[in-house]
C-alpha positions in Angstrom: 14.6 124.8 23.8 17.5 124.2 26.0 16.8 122.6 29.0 20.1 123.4 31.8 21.3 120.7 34.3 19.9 123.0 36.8 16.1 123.6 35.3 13.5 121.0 36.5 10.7 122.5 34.9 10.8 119.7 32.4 11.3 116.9 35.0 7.8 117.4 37.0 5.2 117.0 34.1 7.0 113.7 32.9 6.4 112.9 36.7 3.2 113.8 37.0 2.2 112.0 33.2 4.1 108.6 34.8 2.3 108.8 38.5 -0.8 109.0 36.3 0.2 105.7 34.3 0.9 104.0 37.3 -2.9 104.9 39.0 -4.6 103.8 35.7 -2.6 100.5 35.3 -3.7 100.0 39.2 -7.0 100.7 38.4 -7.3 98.3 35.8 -5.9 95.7 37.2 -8.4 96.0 40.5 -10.6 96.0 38.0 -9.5 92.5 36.3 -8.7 94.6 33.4 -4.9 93.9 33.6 -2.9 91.3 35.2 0.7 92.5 34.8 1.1 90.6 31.2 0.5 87.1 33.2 -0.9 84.4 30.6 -4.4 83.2 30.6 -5.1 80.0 32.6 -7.1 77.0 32.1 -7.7 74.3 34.8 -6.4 70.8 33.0 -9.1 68.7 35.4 -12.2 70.8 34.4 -11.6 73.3 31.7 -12.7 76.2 33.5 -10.6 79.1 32.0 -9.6 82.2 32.1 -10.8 84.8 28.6 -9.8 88.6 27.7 -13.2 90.4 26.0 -12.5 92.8 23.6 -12.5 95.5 26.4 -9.7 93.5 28.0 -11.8 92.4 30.6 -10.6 89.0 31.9 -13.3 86.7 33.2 -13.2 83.1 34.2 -15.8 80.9 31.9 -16.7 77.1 31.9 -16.2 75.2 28.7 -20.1 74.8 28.7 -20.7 78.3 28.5 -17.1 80.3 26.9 -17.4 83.8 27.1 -20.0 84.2 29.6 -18.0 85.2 33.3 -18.9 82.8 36.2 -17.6 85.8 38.6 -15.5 83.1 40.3 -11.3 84.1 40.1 -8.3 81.5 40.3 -6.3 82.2 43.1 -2.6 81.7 43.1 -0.8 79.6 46.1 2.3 80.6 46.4 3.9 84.1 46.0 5.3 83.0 42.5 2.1 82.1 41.5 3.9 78.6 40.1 0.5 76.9 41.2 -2.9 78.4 41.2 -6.6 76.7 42.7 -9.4 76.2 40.6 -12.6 77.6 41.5 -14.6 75.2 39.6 -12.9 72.1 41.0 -11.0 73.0 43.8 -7.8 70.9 42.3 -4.1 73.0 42.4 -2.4 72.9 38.5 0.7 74.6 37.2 -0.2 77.2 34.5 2.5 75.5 33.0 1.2 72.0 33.0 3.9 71.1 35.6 2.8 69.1 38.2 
């Protein structure tokens, strides 16, 4: 099939399938299930880190205890999220091992 310059028809469910995309990507990622590709991080003071589960969950875990979600969340500083706070320790780190 044809589709003219003029016919839309084919524009709206494409739409409609990439709206729906973008509400299930929000979704996930309010519910910790996606994070926009960013990697996982890992305080260097305490080793509290960050871990996907196998349902792409990401929770934050202690060395002590990997695997198993404290319910805490590293918070980034700055809009570039070039330093984040531990919640474990309280100390700023680069993800990148910058200081």
């Amino acid at each position: 099939m044809d589709f003219l310059p003029s016919d839309e028809s084919h524009i709206d469910p494409l739409r409609d399938l990439a709206e729906q995309v973008e509400n299930y990507r929000r979704q996930a990622e309010h519910l910790g299930r996606l994070m926009n590709g960013r990697a996982l991080l890992e305080c260097p003071a305490c080793g509290m880190h960050e871990d996907e589960l196998a349902d792409m969950t990401r929770i934050v875990a202690t060395e002590e205890m990997p695997g198993k979600d404290t319910g805490l969340c590293f918070a980034a500083m700055d809009d570039e999220e070039a330093t984040w706070w531990c919640p474990g320790c309280g100390q700023p780190f680069s993800p990148h091992g910058l200081p």
